[in-house]
KEDRENZA-498539 format. One record per residue: residue in one letter; x, y, z of N, C-alpha, C, CB in turn. Coordinates in steps of 0.1 Angstrom, whole numbers, plus 2048, in hexadecimal, padded with zeros to 3 digits. Atoms other than C-alpha are relative to their C-alpha. Glycine has a CB too. Layout:
AXYZXYZXYZXYZ/...
end
This chain:
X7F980C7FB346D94DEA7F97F980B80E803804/X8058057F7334D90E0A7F37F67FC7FC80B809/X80D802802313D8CDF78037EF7F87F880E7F5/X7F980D808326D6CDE47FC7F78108168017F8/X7FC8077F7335D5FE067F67FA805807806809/X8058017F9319D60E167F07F37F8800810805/X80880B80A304D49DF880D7F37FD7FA80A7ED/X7FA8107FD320D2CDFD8088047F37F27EF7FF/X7F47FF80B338D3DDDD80680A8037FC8007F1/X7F97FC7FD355D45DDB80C8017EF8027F980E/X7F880280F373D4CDB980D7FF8077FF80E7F4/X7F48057F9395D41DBF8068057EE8007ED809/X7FE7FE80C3ABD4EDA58137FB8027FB8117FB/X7F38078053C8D33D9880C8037FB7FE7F97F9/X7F37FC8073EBD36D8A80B80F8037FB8007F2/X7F87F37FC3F9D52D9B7F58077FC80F8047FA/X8027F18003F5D77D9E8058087F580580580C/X7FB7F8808404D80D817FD7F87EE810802806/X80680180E3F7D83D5B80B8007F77F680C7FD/X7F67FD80F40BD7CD387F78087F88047F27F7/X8057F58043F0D95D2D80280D8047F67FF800/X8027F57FC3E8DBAD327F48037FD8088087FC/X80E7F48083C5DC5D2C8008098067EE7FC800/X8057F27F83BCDE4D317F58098097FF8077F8/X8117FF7F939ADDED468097F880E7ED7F47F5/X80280A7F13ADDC6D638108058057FE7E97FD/X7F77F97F63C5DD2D7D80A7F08047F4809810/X7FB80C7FD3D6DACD808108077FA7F87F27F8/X7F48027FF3FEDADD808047FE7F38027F7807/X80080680A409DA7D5E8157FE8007F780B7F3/X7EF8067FD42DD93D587FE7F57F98077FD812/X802807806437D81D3D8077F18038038067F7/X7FB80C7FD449D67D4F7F87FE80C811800801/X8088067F2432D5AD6E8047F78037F37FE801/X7F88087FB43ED48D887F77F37FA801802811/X7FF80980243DD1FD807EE7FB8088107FB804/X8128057FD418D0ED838077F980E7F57F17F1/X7F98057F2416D01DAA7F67F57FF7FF80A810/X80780D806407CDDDA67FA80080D8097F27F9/X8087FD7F93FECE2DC97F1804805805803801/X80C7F67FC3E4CFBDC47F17F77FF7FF8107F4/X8108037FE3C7CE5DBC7FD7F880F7F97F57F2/X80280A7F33C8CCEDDC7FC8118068117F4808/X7FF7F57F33CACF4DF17F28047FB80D80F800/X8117F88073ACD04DDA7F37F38077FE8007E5/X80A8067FB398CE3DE27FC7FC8118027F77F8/X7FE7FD7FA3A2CE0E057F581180880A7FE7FA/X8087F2801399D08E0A7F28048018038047F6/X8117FC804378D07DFB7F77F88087FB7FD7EF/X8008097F136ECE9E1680080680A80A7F7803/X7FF7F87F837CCFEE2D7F980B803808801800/X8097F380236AD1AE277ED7FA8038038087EB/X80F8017FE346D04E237FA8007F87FA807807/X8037FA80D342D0DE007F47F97FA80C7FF7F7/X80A80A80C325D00DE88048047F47EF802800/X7FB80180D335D10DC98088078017FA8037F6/X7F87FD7FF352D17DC28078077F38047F7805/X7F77FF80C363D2BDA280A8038027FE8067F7/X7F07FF804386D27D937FE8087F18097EF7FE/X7FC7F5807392D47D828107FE7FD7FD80C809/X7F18008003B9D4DD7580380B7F78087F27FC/X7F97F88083CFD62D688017FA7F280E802806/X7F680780A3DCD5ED4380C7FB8038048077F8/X7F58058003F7D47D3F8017FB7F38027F6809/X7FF807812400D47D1680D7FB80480080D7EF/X7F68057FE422D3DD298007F17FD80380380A/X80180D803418D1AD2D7F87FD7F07F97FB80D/X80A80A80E40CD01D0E7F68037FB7FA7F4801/X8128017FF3ECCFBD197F980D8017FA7F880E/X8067F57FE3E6D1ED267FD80380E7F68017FA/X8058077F53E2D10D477EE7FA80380480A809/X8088058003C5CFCD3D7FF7F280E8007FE7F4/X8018077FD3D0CDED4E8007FE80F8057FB7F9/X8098007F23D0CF1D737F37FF804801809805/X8107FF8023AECF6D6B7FA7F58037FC8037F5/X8068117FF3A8CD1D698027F980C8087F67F6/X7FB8057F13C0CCAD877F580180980D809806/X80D7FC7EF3A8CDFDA07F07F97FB7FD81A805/X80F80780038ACD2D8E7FE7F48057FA7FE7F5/X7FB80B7FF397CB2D957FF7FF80E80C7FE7FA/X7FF8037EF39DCB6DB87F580380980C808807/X8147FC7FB37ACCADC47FA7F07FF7F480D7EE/X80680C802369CAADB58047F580A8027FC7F3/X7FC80C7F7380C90DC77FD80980F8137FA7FD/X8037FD7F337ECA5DEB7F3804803808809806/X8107F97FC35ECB6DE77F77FD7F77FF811801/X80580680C348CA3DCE7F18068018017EE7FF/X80D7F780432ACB8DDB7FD80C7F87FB80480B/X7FF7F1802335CD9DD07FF8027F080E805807/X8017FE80F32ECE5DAD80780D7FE7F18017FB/X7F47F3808348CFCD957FA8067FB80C7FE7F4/X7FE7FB80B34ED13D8080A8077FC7F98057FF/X7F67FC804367D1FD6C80180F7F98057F57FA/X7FF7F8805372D3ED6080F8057F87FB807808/X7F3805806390D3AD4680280B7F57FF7EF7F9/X7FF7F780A3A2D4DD2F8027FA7F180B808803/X80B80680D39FD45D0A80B7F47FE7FC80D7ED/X7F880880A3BFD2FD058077FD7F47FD7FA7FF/X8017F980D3C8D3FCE47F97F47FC80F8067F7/X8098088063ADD2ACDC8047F37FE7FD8057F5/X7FC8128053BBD07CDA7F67F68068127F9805/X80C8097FE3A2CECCD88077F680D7FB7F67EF/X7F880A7F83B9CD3CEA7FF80680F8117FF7FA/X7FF7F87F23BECECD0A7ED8008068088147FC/X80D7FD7F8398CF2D117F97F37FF7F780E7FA/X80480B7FB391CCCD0F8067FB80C8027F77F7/X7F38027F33A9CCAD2D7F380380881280E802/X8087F77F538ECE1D407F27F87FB8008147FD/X807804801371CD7D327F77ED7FB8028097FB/X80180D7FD373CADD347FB80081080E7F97FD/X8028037F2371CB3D5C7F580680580A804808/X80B7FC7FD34DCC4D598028078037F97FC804/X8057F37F634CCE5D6B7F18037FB80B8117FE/X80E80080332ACEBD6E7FE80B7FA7F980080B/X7FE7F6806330D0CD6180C8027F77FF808809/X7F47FB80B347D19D4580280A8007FF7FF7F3/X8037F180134CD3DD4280D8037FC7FA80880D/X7F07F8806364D50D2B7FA80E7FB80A7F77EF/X8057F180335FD75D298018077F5806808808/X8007FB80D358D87D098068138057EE7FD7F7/X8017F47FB35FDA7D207FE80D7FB808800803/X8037F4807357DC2D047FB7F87F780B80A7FD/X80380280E34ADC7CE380A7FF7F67F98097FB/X7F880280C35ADC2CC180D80A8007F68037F4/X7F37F8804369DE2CBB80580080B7FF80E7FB/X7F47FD7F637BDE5CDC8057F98067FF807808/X7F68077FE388DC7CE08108007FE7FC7F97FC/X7F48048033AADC9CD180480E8098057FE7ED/X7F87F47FA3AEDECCE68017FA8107F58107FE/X8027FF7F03A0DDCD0A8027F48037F2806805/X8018107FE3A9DB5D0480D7FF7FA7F27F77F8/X7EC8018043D3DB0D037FA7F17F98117FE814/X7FC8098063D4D96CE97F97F77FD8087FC805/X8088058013B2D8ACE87F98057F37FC80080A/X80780081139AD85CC67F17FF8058047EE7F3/X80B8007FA375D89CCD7FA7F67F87FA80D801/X7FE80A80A371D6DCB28057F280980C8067F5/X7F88087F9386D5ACC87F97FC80D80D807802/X8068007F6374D5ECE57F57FB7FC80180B807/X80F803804351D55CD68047F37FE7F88097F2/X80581380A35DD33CC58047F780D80E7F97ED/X7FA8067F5373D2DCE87ED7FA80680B80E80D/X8088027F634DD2ECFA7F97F67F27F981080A/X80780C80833DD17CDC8037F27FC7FD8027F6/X7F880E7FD357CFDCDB8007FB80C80F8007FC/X8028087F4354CF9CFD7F47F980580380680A/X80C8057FE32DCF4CFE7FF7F17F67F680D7FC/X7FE80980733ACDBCE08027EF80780B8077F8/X7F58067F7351CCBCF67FD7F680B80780A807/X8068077F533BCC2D147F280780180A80280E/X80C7F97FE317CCBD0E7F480080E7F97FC7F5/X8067FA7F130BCCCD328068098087FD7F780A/X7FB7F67F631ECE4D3F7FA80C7FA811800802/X8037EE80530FD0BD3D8078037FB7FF80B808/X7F67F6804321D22D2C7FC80E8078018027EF/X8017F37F6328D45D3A8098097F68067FE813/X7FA7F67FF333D65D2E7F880B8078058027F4/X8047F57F9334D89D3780980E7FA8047FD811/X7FC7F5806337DACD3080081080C7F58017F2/X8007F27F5343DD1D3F7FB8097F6812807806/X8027EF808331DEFD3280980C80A7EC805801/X7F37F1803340E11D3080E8037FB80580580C/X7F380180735DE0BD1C8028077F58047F57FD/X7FE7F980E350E1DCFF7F57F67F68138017FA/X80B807807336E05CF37F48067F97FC7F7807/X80D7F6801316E15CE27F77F17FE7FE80D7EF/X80B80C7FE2F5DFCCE37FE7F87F27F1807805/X7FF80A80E2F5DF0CC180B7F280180780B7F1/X7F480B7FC318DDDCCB7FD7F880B80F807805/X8058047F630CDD4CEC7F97F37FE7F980A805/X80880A8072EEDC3CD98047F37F67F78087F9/X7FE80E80C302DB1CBD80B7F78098098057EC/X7F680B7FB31DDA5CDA7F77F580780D80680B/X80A80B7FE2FED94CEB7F87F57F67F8806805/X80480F8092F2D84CCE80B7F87F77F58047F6/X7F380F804312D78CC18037F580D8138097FE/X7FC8077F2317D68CE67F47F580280280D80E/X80A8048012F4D59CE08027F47F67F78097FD/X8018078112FCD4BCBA80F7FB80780080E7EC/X7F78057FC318D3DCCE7FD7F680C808809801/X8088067F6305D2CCE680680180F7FF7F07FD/X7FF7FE7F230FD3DD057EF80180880B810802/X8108017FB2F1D3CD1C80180780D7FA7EE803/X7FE7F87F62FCD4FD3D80680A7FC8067FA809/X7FE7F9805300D71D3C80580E80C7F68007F8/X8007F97F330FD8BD588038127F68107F880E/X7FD7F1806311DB6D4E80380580A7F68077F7/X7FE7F57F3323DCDD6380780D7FD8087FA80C/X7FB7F3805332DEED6480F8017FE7FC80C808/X7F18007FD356DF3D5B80480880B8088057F5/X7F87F67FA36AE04D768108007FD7FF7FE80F/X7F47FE80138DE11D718097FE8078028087FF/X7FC8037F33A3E04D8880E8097FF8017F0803/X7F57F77FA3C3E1DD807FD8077EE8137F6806/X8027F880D3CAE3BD648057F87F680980E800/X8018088103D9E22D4D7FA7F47FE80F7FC7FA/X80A8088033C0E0ED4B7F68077F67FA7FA80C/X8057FA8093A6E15D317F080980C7FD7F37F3/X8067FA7FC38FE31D397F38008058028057FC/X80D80580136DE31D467F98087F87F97FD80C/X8077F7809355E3CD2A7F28068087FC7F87F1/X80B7FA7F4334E42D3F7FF7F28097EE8057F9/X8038087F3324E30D5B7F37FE7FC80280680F/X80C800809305E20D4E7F77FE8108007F17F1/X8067FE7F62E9E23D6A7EF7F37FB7FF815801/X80480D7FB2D5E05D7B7F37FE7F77FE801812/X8088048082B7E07D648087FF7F57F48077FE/X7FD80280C2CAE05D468057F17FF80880B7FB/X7FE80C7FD2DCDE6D507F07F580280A80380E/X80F8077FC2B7DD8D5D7F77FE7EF7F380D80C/X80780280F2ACDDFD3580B7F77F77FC8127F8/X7F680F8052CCDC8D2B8007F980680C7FF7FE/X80380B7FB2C4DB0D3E7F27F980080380180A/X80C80880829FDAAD2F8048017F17F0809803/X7FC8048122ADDB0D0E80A7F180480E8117F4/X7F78098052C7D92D137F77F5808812801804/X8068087F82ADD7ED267F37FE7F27FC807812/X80780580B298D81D028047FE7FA7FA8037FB/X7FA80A80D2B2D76CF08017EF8038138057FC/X7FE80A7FF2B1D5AD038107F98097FE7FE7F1/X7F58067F72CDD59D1C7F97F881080C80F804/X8058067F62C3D40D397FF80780D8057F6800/X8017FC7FC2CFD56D5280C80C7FF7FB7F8806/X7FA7F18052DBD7AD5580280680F7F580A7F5/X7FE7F97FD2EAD90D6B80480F8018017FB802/X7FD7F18072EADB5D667FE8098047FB8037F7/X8057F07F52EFDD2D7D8108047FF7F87FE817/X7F27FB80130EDE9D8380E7F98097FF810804/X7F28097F4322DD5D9F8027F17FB7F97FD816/X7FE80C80031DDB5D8B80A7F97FC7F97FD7FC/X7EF80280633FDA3D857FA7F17FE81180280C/X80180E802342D7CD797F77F780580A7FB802/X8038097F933DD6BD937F280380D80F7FD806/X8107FD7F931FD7ADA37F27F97FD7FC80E7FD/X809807802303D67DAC8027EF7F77F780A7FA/X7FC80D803316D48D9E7F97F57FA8057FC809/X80580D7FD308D2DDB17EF8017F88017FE812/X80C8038062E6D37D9F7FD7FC7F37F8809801/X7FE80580F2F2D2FD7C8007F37FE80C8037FB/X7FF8118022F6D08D857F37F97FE8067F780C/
end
């Protein structure tokens, strides 16, 4: 976090503290009723990030299959407001899939974030065990309709090893994420954050991560990040 702060980014994560999911990889609050969207929050986020000094800024959120949209159209709000107070500062977003509705991720993706990013967070098979309610299908066409949508903005996903993945899966979730035209690419290690969360299968060690990150740099991802501490939003601001 320091190593962010200290390069001018920072993640701010929207819509409350509390998830209408459960996955079994994220330690977030889960509750199917979450408190009421605060129309407030984008003025404070943009605000904030000013305050702070920021040069980039990402917006993260909980699920909200409560609302319509999904809470696409906070997304838009704070993009909306960054631009009007801070028109130097460049985004990025990090959204959840919207059970896929085309309509919701034009919400987000009309206001440019310079970045896109929707996490494929595993492979095939272990999605329906480590992804509450998510389609890995779903997730792949979310990140190609959005490159559809607004073709200058990056796309981004990202992945946790140790969940039980073997390298064959590893390899076809990167090139499905490719044949999908994601182009940014972050790999890091899963940690467990409590016993019912899903287990950690190994701990993959700092050269192996370094040899997935020249394999996804010959498939052609623009840029990559890939070591064991790496999470989303690391190194950000070098994706724009």
């Amino acid at each position: 976090m320091g190593e962010c702060w200290e390069r001018g980014t920072a993640t701010f994560m929207i819509l409350g503290n509390q998830c209408t999911r459960a996955c079994r990889f994220c330690n977030v609050q889960s509750n199917m009723r979450p408190a009421p969207v605060d129309l407030d929050e984008p003025e404070r986020l943009a605000n904030t990030a000013l305050a702070m000094e920021l040069k980039h800024v990402v917006i993260t959120s909980v699920a909200r299959d409560d609302l319509p949209d999904g809470g696409a159209l906070q997304f838009a709000r704070c993009l909306s407001k960054i631009r009007e107070l801070g028109p130097t500062l460049t985004t990025e977003v990090l959204v959840p899939d919207f059970m896929g509705n085309e309509q919701s991720l034009n919400l987000v993706t009309k206001e440019s974030p310079n970045v896109f990013n929707h996490n494929l967070e595993t492979v095939r098979r272990l999605t329906p065990r480590v992804r509450s309610k998510a389609l890995y299908d779903r997730s792949l066409a979310l990140l190609k309709l959005a490159k559809t949508q607004n073709p200058q903005m990056r796309t981004k996903s990202g992945l946790m090893l140790g969940l039980g993945e073997d390298d064959d899966e590893v390899l076809q979730a990167l090139i499905d994420l490719r044949a999908h035209n994601c182009e940014h690419l972050t790999l890091g290690q899963y940690l467990r954050p409590s016993a019912w969360h899903h287990p950690v299968q190994r701990y993959v060690n700092p050269e192996e991560f370094s040899q997935w990150g020249n394999v996804a740099k010959n498939l052609g991802f623009s840029h990559v990040e890939s070591a064991p501490l790496v999470r989303s939003s690391y190194h950000a601001e070098e994706g724009v």
